[in-house]
N, C-alpha and C positions, 0 to 999 in steps of 0.2 A: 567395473565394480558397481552393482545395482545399490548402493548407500540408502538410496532413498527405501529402499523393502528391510532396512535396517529396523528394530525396535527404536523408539524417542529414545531411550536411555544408552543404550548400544551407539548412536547418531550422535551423540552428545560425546560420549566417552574415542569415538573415533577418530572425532575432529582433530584432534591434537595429531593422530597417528597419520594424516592424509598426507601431508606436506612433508617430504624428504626433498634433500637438495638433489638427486635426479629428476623430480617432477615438478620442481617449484617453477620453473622456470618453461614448463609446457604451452603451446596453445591450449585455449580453450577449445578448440575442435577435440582434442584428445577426453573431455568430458564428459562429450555429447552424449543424450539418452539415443540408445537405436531407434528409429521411428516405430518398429515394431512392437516395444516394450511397452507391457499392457498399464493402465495406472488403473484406479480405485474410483468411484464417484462417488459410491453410497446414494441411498435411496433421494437425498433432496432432489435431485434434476427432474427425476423422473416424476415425484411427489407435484412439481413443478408444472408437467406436462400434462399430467392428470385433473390438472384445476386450469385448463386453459380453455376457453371458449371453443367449442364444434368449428372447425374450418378447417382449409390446406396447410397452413401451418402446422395448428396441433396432428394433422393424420402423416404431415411428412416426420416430424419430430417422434411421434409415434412407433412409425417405421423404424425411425432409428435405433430408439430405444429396445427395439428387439434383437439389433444387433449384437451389443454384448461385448464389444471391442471397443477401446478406444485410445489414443495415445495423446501422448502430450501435445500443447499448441502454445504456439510464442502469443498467439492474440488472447489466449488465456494470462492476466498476467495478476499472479498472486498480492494483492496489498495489506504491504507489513506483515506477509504468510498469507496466512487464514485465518484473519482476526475477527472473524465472526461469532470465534467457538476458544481460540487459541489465544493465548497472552502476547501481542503484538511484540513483534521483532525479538521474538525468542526462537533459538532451535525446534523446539519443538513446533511455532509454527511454520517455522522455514519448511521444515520437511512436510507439513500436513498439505502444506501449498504444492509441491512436488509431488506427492502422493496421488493428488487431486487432478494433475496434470499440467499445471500452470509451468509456460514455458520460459517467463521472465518471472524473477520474483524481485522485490524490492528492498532494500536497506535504505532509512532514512539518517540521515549522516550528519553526527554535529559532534562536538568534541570537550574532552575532561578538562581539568582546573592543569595537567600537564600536558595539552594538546595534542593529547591523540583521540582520535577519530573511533566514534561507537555509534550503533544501531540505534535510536530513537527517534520517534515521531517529532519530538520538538526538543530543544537544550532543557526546557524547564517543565519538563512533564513526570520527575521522577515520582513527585507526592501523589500521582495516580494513577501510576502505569509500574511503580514496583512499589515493595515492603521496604521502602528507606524509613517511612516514621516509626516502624515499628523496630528499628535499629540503630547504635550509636551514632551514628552516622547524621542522623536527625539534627543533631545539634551542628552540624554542619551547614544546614539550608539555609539561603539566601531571606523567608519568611519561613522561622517553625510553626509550627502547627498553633492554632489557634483556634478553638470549642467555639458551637453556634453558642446563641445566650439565647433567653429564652425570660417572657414576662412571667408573670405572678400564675397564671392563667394558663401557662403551655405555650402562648404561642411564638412561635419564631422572629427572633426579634432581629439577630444577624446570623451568616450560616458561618460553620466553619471555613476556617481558609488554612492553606498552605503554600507553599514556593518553592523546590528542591531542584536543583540545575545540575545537570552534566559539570557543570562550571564549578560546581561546589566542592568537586573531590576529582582526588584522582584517580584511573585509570584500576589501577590495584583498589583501590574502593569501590569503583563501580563496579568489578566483578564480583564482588561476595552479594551483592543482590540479587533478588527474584524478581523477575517481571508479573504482574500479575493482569489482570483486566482492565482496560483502560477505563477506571470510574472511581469518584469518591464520594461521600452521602453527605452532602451539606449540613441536614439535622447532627452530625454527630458531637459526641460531650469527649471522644477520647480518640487518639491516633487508630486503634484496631478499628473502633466504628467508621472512621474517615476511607478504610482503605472501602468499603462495599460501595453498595449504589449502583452495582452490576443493571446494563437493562433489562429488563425481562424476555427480553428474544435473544441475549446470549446467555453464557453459562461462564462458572467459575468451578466446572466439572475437572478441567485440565487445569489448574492454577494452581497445584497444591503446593507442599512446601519441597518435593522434588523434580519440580519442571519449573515452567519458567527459565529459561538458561540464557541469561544476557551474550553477547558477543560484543568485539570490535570489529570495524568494517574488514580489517584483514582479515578477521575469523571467517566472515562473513561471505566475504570472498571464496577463502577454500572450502567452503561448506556448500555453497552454488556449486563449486567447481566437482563438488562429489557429486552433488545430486544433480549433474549434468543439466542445469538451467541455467540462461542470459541472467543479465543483472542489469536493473536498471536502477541505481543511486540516488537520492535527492538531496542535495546539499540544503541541507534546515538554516534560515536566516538566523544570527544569535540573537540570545536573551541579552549578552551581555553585548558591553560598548564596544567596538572593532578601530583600530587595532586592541587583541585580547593580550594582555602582556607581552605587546610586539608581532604578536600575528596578524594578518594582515587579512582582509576577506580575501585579497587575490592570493594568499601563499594557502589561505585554508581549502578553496575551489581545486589547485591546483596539488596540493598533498592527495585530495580524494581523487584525481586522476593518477599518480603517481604510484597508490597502492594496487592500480592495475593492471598500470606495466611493471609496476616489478613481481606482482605474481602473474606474468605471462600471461594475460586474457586480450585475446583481439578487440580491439575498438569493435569490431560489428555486431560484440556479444554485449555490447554495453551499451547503455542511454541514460545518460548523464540527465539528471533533470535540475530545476531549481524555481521556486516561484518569481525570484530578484533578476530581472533581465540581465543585469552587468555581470551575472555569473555566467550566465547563458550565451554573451558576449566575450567571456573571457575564455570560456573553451572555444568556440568558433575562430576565435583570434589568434589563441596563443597553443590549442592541440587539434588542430585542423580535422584529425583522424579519429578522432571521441567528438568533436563539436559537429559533424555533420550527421549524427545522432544525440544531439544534446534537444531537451525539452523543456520550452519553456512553460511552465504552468500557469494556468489564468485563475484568479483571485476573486474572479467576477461573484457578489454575493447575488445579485438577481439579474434577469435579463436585460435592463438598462445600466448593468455596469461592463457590459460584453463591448470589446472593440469594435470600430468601425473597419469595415473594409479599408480605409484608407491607410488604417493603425496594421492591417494586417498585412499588406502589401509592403509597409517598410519591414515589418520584422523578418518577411522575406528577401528583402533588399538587404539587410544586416546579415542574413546570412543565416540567420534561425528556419528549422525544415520543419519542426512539428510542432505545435502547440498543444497542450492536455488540458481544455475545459470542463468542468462538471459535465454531468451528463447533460441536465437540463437548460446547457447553451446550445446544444446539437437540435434539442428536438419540441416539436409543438405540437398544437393541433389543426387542422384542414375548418373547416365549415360543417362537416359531419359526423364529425369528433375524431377522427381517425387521425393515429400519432404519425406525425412526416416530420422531415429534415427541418431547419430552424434554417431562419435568414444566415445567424450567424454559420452553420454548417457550409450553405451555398457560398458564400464570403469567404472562409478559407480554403475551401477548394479550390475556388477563380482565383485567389491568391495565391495558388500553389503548392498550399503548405498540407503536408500530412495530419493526420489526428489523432489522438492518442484519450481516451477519454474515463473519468474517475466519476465514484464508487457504486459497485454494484452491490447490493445484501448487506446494504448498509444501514438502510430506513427501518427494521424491523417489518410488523405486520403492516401490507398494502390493504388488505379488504376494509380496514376501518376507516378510507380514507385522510385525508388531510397528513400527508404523505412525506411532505418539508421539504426539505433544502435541493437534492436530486430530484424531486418530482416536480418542482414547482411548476413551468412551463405547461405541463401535460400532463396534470393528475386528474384532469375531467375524464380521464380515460383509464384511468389505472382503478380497478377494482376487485382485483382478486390479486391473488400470489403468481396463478399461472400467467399474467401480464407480464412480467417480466421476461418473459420468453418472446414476448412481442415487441419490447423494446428492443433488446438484443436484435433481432430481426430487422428491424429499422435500421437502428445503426450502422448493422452489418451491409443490409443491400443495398437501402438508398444514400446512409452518408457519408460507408465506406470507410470506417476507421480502419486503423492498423491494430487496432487492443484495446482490451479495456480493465481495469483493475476491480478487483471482487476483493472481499471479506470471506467468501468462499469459493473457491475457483473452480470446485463440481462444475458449478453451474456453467461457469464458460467455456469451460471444456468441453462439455456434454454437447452446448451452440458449434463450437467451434468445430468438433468433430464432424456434426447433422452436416453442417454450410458446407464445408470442406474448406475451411480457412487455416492458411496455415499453423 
């Protein structure tokens, strides 16, 4: 079933219908997209290749670009869908990720006030990532909403706040909301102003009040499983205190492997992540067969907060295969400015450990430099849009990731295709 060439609305409405008890219990191989199956980029890759500086790069990518085909790739891996454009960890962008060609897509994993397990980027990011304040529900939040103030004069004296947690409702609560764009406007005097604050490089074009479609990680699940892509999970540390009325963080780690064997998905289609090592330890330990693809993520805020070799070679001894550093632990600059692999890059390789590395189309506009958080290491080099294809490039030949996670996964798809990665 091609699900993914579904309309958003149709994708939504079918999810419920995918799951009978003949196929609940399938491998995930039975999923799978044909290699052949064309997907969609849309002009950004290309718009990409076009603003790249004269070289062999831009004239092979070029080449490719006149191809005209392309299929999905597991090193394309959708984060939080295609949250560049789309309402993160909604249906709608699940599928835009799919469509795109992303061959792992992500659900970020934390759980309701009656512990069960939903798609959100963090436990307490409802006040900006759905319309909870603008719903009963509001008065449920851990902090309600609270108006900036403001002097005699206009000027901003405090900004608005809020606080709204998975943890504050239940499970049938959190369905009746919309996910909308991950942003809130500090200046605002009323909950509807708090919901804006959109950056200006994405959109609130897809956010209306018929999309957005929340899930649970089980939806979640058979909704990959239509649109024949891996999953790769991150179990979100809580807001709240652990144990959560008796749950334990190891019964919570271990529920979100649980919902994958019992919808039938091979450990190989999976990759368990988590930022908190002892979670990353507890699948290694305790499901041998999801833990030799579990990933531990690195929290590093700048280059001196990156591990030492020596820290990387135990997480190898412990039994951890892949670590997921920002981008800008991987990579730096030479003497000539020219972007190459980072110490740290070289370090987990002689370590042994695989790489998995985060966010790409995520900085907004490059040509203005001062580029932030992903760039930091090597923005003496970043100066246009079409750099980004020369990152990719790096990564790919000299540091040799396995994947890298996009806001829009065109774009690595499009690399991934040119490279011939899988």
């Amino acid at each position: 079933m091609t699900f993914f060439r579904l309309p958003f609305a149709a994708a939504a409405l079918a999810l419920a219908a995918l799951v009978s008890p003949a196929c609940a219990h399938k491998d995930h191989n039975d999923h799978r997209r044909d290699a052949s199956t064309p997907i969609e980029l849309g002009p950004r890759p290309f718009f990409l290749v076009d603003d790249m500086r004269e070289g062999p790069l831009k004239r092979k990518l070029e080449q490719c670009a006149r191809r005209g085909h392309y299929t999905a790739r597991d090193w394309s891996i959708g984060h939080r869908g295609a949250a560049l454009q789309f309402p993160e960890h909604t249906v709608e962008s699940y599928v835009a990720a799919a469509r795109m060609g992303a061959g792992i897509v992500e659900c970020d994993v934390t759980f309701t006030k009656d512990k069960e397990l939903v798609c959100r980027h963090a436990q307490n990011d409802l006040h900006t990532t759905t319309n909870i304040l603008v719903t009963p529900l509001a008065a449920k939040c851990t902090k309600p909403f609270v108006p900036a103030s403001y002097d005699a004069a206009g000027k901003l004296l405090t900004p608005a706040t809020a606080e709204c947690r998975t943890s504050d409702i239940t499970l049938a609560e959190f369905k009746t909301l919309r996910g909308k764009m991950d942003a809130s406007d500090p200046r605002a005097r009323t909950p509807q102003e708090y919901l804006g604050g959109t950056a200006n490089f994405r959109t609130d074009l897809y956010a209306g009040p018929s999309s957005g479609t929340l899930l649970t990680h089980r939806e979640s699940i058979e909704l990959f499983k239509s649109l024949g892509v891996k999953m790769t999970p991150e179990l979100k540390y809580p807001s709240v205190t652990m144990p959560f009325d008796g749950f334990t963080q190891e019964a919570y780690a271990q529920k979100m492997i649980d919902e994958y064997k019992a919808a039938g998905v091979s450990p190989r289609h999976v990759w368990p992540q988590s930022f908190y090592q002892p979670d990353v330890l507890y699948w290694v330990r305790n499901e041998p067969a999801f833990g030799r693809q579990a990933v531990f993520l690195d929290d590093a805020g700048t280059v001196a907060d990156l591990p030492t070799y020596g820290e990387l070679t135990n997480y190898k001894s412990q039994g951890i295969n892949i670590v997921a550093p920002p981008i800008f632990a991987l990579l730096t600059t030479d003497p000539s400015g020219r972007i190459v692999p980072s110490a740290y890059a070289r370090n987990a390789k002689a370590a042994g450990l695989d790489i998995i590395t985060w966010t790409l189309e995520r900085s907004g506009i490059l040509a203005d430099g001062n580029n932030g958080f992903y760039y930091q290491s090597f923005d003496s080099a970043i100066q246009r849009e079409g750099d980004m294809m020369t990152v990719l490039d790096v990564l790919a030949r000299e540091v040799g990731i396995l994947g890298i996670f996009s806001d829009w996964p065109a774009t690595t798809t499009f690399y991934a295709n040119c490279a011939g990665l899988r």
